[in-house]
ZADO-1210 file (C-alpha; in nm, 4 decimals, padded with zeros to 6 digits):
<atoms>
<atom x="-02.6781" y="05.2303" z="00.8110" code="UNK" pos="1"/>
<atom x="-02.5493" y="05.1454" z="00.4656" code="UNK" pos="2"/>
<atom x="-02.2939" y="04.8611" z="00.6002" code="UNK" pos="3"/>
<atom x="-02.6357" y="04.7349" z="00.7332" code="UNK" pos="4"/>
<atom x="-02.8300" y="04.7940" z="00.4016" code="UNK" pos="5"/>
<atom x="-02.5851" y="04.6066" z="00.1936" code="UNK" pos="6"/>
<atom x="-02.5719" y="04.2907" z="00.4112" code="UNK" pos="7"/>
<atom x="-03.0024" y="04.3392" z="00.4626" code="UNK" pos="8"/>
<atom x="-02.9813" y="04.3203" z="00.0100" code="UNK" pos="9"/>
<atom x="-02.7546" y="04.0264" z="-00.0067" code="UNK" pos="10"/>
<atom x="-03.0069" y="03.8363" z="00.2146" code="UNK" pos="11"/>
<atom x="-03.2911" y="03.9138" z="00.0800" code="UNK" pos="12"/>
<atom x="-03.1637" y="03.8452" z="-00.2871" code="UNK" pos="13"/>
<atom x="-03.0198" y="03.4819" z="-00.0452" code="UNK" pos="14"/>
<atom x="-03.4033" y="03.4436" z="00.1012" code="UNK" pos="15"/>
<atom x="-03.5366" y="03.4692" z="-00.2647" code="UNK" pos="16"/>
<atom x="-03.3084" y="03.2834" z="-00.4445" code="UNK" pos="17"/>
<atom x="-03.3625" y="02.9905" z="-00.1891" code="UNK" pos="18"/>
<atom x="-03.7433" y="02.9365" z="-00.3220" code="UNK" pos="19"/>
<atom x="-03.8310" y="03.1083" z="-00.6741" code="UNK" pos="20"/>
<atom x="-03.5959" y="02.9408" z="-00.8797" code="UNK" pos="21"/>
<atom x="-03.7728" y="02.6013" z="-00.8114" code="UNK" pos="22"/>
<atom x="-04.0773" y="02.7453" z="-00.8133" code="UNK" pos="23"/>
<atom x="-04.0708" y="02.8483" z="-01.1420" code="UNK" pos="24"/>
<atom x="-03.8903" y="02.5680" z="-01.2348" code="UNK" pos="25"/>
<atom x="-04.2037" y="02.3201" z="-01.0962" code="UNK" pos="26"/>
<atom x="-04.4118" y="02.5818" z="-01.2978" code="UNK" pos="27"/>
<atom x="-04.2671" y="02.5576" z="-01.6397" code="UNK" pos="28"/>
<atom x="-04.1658" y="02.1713" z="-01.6056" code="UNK" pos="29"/>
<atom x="-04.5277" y="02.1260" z="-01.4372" code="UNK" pos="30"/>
<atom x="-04.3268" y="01.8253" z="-01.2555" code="UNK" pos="31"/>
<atom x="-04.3614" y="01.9327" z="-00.8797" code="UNK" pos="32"/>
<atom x="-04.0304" y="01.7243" z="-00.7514" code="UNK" pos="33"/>
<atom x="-03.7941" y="01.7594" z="-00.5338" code="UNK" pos="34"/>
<atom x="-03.5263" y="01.5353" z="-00.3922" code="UNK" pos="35"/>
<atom x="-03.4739" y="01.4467" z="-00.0339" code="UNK" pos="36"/>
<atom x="-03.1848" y="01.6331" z="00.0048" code="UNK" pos="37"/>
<atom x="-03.2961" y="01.8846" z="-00.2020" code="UNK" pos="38"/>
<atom x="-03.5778" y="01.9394" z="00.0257" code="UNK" pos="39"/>
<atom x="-03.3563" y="01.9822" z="00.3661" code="UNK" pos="40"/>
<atom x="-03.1109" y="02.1636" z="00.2080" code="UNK" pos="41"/>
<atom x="-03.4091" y="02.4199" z="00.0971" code="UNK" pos="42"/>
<atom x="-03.5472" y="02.4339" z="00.4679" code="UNK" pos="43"/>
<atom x="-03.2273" y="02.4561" z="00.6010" code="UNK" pos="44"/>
<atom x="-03.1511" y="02.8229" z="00.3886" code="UNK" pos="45"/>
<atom x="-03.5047" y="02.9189" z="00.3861" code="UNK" pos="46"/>
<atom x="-03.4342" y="02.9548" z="00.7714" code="UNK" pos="47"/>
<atom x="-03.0742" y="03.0650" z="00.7718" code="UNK" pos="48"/>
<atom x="-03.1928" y="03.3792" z="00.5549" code="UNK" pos="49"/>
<atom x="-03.5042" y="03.4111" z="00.7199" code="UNK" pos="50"/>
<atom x="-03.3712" y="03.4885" z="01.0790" code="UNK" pos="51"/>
<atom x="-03.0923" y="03.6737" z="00.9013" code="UNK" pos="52"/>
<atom x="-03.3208" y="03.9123" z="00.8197" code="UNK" pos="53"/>
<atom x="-03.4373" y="03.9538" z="01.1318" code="UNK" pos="54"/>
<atom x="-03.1221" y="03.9534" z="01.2844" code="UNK" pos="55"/>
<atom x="-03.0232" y="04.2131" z="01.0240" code="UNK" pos="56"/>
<atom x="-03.3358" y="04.4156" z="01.1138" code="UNK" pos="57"/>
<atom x="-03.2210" y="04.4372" z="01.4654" code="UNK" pos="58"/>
<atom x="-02.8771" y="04.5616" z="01.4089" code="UNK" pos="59"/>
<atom x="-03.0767" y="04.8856" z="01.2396" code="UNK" pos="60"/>
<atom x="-03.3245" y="04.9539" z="01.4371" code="UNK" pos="61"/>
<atom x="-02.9867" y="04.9655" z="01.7347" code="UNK" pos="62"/>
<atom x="-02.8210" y="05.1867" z="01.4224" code="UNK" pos="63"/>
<atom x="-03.0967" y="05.4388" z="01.4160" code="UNK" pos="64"/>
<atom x="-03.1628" y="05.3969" z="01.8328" code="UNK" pos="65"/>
<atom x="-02.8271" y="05.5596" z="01.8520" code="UNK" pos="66"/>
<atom x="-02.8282" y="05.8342" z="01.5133" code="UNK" pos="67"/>
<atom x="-03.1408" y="05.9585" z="01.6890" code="UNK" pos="68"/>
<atom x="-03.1621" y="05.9079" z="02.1106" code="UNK" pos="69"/>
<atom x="-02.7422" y="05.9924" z="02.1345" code="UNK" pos="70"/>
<atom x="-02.6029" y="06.1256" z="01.8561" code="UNK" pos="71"/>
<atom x="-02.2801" y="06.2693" z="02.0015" code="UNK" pos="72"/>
<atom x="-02.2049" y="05.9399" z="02.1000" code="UNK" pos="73"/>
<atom x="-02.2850" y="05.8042" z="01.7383" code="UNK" pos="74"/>
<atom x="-01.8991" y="05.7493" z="01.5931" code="UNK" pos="75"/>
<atom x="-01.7920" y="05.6187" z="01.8808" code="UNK" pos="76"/>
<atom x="-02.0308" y="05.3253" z="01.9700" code="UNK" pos="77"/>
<atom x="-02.1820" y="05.2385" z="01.6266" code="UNK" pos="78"/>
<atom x="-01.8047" y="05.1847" z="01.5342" code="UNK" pos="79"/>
<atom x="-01.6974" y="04.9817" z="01.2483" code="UNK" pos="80"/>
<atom x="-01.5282" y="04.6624" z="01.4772" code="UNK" pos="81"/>
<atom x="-01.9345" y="04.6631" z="01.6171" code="UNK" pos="82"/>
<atom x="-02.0821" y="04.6889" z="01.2815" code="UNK" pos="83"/>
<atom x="-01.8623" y="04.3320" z="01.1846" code="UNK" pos="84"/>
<atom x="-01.9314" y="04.1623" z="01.5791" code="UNK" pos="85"/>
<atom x="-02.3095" y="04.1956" z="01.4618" code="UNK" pos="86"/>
<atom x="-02.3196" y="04.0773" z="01.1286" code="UNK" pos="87"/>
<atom x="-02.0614" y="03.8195" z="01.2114" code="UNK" pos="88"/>
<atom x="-02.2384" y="03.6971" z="01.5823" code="UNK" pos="89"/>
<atom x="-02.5739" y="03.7032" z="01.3594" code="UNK" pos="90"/>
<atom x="-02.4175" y="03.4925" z="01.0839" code="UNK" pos="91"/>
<atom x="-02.2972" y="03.2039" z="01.3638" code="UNK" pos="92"/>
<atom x="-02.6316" y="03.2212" z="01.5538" code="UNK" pos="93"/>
<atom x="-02.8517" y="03.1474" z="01.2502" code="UNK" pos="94"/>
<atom x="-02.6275" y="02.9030" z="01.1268" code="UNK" pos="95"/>
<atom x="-02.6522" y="02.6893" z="01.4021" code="UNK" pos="96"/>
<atom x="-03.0078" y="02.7650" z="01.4394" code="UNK" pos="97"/>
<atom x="-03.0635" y="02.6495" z="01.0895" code="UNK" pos="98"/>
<atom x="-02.8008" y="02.3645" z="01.1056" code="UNK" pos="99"/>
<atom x="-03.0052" y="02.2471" z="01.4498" code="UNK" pos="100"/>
<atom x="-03.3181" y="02.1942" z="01.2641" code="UNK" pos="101"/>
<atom x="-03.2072" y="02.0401" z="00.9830" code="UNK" pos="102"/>
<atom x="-03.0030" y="01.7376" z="01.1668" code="UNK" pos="103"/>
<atom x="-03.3139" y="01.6913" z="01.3696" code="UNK" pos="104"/>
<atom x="-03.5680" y="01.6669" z="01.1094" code="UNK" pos="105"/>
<atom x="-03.2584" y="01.4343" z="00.8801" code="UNK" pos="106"/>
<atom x="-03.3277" y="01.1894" z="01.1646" code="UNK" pos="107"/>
<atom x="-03.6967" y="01.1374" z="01.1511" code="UNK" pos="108"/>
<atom x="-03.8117" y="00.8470" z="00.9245" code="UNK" pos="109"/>
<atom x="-04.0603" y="00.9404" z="00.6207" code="UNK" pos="110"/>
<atom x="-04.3094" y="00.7070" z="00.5075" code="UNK" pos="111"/>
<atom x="-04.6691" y="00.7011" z="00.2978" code="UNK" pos="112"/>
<atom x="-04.7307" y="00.9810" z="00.1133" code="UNK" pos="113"/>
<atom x="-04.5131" y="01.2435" z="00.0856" code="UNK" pos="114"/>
<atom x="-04.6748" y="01.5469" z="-00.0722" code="UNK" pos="115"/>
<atom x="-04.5523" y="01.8713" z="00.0584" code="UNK" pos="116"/>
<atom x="-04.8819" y="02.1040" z="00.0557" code="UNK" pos="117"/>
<atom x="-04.6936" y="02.4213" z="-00.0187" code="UNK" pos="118"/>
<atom x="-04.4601" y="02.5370" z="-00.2967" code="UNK" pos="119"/>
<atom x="-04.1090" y="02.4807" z="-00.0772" code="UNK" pos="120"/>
<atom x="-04.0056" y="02.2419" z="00.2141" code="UNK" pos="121"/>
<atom x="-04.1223" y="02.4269" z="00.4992" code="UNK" pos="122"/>
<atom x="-03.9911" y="02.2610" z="00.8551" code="UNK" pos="123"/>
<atom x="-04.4237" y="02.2239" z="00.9538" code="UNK" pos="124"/>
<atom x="-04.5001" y="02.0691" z="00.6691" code="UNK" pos="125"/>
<atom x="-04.1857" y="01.8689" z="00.6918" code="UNK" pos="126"/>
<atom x="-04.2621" y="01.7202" z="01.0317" code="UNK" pos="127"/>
<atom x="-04.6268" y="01.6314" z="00.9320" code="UNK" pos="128"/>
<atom x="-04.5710" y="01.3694" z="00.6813" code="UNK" pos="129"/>
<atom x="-04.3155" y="01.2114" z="00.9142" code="UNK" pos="130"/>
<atom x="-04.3893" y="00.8661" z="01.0167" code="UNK" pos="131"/>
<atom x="-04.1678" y="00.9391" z="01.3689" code="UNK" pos="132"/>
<atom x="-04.1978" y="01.0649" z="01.7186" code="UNK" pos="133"/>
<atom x="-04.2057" y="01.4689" z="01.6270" code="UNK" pos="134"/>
<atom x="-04.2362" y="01.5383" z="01.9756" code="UNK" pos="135"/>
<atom x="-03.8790" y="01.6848" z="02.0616" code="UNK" pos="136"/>
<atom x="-03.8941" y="01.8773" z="01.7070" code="UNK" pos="137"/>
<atom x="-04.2384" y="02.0095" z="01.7940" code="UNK" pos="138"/>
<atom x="-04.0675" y="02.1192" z="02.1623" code="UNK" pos="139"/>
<atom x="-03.7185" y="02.2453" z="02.0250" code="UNK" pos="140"/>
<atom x="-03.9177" y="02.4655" z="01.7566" code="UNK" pos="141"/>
<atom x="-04.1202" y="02.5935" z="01.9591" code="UNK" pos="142"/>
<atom x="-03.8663" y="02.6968" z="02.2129" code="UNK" pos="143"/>
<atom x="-03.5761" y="02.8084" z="01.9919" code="UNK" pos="144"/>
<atom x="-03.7802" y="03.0114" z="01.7620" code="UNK" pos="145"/>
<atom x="-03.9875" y="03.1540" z="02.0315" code="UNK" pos="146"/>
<atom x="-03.6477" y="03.3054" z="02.1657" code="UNK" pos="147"/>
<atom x="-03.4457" y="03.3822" z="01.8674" code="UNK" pos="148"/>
<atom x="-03.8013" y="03.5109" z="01.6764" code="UNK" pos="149"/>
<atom x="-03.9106" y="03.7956" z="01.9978" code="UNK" pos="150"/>
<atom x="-03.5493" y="03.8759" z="02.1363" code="UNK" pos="151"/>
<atom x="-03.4942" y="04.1069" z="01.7867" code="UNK" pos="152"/>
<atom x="-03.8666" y="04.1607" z="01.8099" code="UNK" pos="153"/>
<atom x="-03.8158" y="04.3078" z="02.1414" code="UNK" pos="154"/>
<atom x="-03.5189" y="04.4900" z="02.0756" code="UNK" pos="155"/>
<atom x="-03.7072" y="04.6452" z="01.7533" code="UNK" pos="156"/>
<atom x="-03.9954" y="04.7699" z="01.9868" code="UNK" pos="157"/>
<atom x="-03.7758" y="04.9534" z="02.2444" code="UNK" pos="158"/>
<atom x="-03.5201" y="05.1120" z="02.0329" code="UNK" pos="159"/>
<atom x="-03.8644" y="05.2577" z="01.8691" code="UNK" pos="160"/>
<atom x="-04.0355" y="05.3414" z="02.2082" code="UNK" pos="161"/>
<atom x="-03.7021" y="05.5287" z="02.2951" code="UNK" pos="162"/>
<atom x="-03.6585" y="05.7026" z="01.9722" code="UNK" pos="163"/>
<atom x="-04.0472" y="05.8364" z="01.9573" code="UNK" pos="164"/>
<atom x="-03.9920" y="05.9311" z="02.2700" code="UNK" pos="165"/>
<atom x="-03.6782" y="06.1461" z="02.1733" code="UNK" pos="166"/>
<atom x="-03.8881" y="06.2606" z="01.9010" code="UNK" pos="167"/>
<atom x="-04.1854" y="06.4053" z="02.0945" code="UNK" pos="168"/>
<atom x="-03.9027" y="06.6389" z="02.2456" code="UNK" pos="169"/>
<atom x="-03.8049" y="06.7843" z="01.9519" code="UNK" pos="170"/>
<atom x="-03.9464" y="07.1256" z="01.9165" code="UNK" pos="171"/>
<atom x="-03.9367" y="07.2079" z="01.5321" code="UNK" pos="172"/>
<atom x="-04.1785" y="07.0604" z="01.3173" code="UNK" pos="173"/>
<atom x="-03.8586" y="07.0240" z="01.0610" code="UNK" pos="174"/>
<atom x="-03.6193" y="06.7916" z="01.3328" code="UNK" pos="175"/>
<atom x="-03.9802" y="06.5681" z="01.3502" code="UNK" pos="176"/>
<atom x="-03.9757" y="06.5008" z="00.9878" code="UNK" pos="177"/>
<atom x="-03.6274" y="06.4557" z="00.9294" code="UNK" pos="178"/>
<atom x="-03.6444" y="06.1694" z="01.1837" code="UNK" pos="179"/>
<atom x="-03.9681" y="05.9967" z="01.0631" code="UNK" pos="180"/>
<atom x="-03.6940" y="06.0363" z="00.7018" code="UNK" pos="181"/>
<atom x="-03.4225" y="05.8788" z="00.9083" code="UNK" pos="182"/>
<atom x="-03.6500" y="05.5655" z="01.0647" code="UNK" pos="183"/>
<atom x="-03.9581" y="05.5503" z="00.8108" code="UNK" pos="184"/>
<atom x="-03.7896" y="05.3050" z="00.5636" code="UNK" pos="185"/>
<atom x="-03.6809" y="05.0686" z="00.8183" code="UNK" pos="186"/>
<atom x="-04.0302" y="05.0823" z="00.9971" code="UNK" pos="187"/>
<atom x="-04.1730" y="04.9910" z="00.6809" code="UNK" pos="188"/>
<atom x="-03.9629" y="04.7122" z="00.6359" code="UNK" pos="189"/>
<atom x="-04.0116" y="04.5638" z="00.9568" code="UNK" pos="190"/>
<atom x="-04.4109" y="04.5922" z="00.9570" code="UNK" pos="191"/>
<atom x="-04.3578" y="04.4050" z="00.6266" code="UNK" pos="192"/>
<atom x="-04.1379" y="04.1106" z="00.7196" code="UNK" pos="193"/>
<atom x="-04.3055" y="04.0684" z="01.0440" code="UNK" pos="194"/>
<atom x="-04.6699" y="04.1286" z="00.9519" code="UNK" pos="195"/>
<atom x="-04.5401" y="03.8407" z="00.6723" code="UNK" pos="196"/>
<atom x="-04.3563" y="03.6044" z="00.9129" code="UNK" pos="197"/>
<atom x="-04.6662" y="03.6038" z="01.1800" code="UNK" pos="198"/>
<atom x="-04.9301" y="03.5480" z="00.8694" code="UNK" pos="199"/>
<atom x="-04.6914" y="03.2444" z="00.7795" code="UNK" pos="200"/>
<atom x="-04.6042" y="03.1244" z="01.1105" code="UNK" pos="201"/>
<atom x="-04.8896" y="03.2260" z="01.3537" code="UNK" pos="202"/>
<atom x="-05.2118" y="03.1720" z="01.1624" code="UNK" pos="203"/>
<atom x="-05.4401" y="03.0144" z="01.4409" code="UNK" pos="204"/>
<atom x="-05.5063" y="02.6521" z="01.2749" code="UNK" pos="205"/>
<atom x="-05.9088" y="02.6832" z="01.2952" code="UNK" pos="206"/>
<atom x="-05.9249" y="02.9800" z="01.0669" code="UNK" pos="207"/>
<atom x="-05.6019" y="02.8727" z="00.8086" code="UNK" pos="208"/>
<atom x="-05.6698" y="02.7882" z="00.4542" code="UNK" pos="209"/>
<atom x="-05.4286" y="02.6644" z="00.2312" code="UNK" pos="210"/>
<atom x="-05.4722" y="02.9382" z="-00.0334" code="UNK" pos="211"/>
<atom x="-05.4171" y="03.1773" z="00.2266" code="UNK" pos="212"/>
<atom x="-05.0901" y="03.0157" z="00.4258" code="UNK" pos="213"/>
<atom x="-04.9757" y="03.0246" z="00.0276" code="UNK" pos="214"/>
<atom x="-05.0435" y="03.3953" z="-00.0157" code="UNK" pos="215"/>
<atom x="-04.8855" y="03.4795" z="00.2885" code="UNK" pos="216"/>
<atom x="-04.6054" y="03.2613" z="00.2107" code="UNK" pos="217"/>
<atom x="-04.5215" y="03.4224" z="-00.1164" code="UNK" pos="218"/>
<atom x="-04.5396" y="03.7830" z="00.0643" code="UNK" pos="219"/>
<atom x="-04.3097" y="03.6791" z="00.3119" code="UNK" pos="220"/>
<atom x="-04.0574" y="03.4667" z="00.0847" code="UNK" pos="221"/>
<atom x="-04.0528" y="03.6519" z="-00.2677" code="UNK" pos="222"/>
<atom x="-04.2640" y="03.9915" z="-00.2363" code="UNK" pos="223"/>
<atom x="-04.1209" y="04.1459" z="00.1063" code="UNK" pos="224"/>
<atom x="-03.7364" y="04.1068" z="00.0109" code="UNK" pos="225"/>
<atom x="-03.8288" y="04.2025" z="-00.3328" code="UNK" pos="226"/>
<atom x="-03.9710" y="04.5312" z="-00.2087" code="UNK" pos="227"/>
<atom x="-03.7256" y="04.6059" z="00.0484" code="UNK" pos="228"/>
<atom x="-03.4411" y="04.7887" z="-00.1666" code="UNK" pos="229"/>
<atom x="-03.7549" y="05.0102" z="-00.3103" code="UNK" pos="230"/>
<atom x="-03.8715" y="05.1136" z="00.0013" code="UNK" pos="231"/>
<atom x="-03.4685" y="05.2319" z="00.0409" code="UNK" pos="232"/>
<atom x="-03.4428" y="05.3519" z="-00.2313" code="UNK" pos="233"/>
<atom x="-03.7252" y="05.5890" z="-00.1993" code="UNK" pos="234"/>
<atom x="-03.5021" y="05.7739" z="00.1103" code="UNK" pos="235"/>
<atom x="-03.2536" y="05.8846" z="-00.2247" code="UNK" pos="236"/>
<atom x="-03.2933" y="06.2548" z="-00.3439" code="UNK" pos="237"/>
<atom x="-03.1208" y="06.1139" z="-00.6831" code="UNK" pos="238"/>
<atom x="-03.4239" y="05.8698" z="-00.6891" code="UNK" pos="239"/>
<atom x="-03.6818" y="06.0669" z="-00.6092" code="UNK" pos="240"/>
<atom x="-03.5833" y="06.3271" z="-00.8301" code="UNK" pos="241"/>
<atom x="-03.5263" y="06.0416" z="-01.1447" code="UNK" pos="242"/>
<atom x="-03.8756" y="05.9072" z="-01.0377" code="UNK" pos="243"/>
<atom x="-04.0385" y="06.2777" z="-01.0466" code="UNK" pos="244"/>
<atom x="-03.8921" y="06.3048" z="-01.4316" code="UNK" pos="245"/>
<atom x="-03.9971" y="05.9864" z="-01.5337" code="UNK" pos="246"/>
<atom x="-04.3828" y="06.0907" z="-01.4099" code="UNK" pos="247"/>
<atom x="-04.3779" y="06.4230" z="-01.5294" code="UNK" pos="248"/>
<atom x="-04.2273" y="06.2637" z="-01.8639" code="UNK" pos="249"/>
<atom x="-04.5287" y="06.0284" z="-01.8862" code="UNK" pos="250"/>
<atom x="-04.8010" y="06.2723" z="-01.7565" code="UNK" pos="251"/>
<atom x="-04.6905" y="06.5476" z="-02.0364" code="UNK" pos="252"/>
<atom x="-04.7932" y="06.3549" z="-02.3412" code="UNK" pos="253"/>
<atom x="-05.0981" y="06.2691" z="-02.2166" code="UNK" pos="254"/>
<atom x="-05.1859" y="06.6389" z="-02.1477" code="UNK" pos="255"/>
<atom x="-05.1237" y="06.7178" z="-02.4845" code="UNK" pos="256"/>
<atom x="-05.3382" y="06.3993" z="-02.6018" code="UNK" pos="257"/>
</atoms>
C-alpha cells in the first residue's frame, strides 16, 4: 500500500505542479499568456498525471481487494516484481495516451481568436478554437478516454463489491471497523478524484457555466491532489495523536479565557 502511496504523492504533487505555477504566475503578472508550445506541452502532462492517478487508484483498490478478500495469499501475489509491472505498465499506457493526443491536436491549424476560456490548455477547449476538421480528435477522445477512463473505474467498483461483500461476513463488530480503517482513505480519495473528473469532463453542455466548469476544474486539478496525503495521513496513530495535542493545546487556553 505504501509503494502505491508514494508513487499516488509524486503524481499528485506532478498533476499540481503542471497548472498552479502558471496560474499564479497569470495572476500576479495579470498577463494571461501562454506560448504555443507551452500550451501542448501543458495538455499533454495535465493528461499524463491525470490518468496516472487513476491508474494509480486502480493498483490500490487491487492492493486492498487482496489485504482484505485473500489475505493468506497476500505476500505472494501482491509481490514486489507486481507492484513495479503496475506502476511501470501504467507509466507506458498514459504516456502514449498523452503523447497520442498531443500529436493529433499539434496537427490541427489555429486561426482567429485564440482565447482559451479556462485557466490551463485543456484538450476541449483546445479543439474549439481550431480552424480544422476536429472530427477524428472528437472520435479518438471519445473512444480512448471512454476505455482507459471506465476500465480502472470498473476495476475500482468490483474490487469494492467483493471486499463489502467479505466484510458483511465478518462477525465482530471490531474486524468491520478495522476494514472500513484499511479501505476508508482510499474510498475517499476516489469519490474525490472521480466526483472531480466527471464535474470537469461530464457536465451535460445545457446546464454548464463557465464559473462552474472553473470550480470544478480547480477541485479536480489543485484541491483533490492537495488533499489526498491528508486524507492518508489521517490513517497514522502518530498523526492522530499529534493532531489530538495540537486541539487540546488550543482548546485549553480558551477554557481558561
Amino acid at each position: 500500500m505504501y509503494f502505491f502511496l508514494s508513487k499516488l504523492s509524486f503524481v499528485d504533487l506532478c498533476l499540481t505542479t503542471t497548472t498552479l505555477p502558471k496560474m499564479l504566475l497569470n495572476i500576479q503578472t495579470r498577463k494571461k499568456t501562454i506560448s504555443y508550445t507551452g500550451c501542448l506541452t501543458q495538455a499533454y502532462f495535465l493528461i499524463f498525471f491525470a490518468f496516472m492517478d487513476s491508474f494509480l487508484l486502480t493498483a490500490m483498490a487491487f492492493d486492498r481487494y487482496v489485504a482484505i478478500c485473500h489475505p493468506l495469499y497476500y505476500t505472494t501475489t501482491v509481490n514486489p516484481q507486481l507492484c513495479v509491472f503496475l506502476v511501470a505498465g501504467s507509466w507506458f499506457i498514459t504516456f502514449l495516451h498523452a503523447l497520442l493526443h498531443t500529436v493529433m491536436t499539434a496537427r490541427l491549424s489555429f486561426c482567429g481568436d485564440n482565447e482559451i476560456p479556462h485557466f490551463y490548455c485543456d484538450l476541449t477547449p483546445l479543439l474549439k478554437l481550431s480552424c480544422s476538421d476536429i472530427s477524428t480528435n472528437e472520435v479518438l477522445i471519445f473512444t480512448v478516454t471512454v476505455l482507459l477512463g471506465s476500465a480502472p473505474a470498473m476495476c475500482i467498483v468490483v474490487s469494492y463489491i467483493r471486499i463489502v461483500s467479505a466484510v458483511l461476513k465478518i462477525p465482530s463488530a471490531e474486524g468491520k471497523q478495522k476494514v472500513f480503517s484499511t479501505c476508508g482513505s482510499h474510498l475517499t480519495v476516489v469519490t474525490l478524484f472521480y466526483g472531480a473528473g466527471m464535474g470537469v469532463h461530464f457536465q451535460p453542455s445545457s446546464i454548464q457555466s463557465k464559473h462552474e466548469d472553473l470550480l470544478a476544474s480547480v477541485l479536480y486539478t489543485v484541491v483533490t491532489p492537495m488533499l489526498n496525503p491528508f486524507i492518508y495521513s489521517l490513517r497514522n496513530k502518530d498523526m492522530k495523536g499529534a493532531l489530538r495535542k495540537l486541539f487540546s493545546c488550543e482548546t485549553i487556553p480558551m477554557q481558561k479565557l
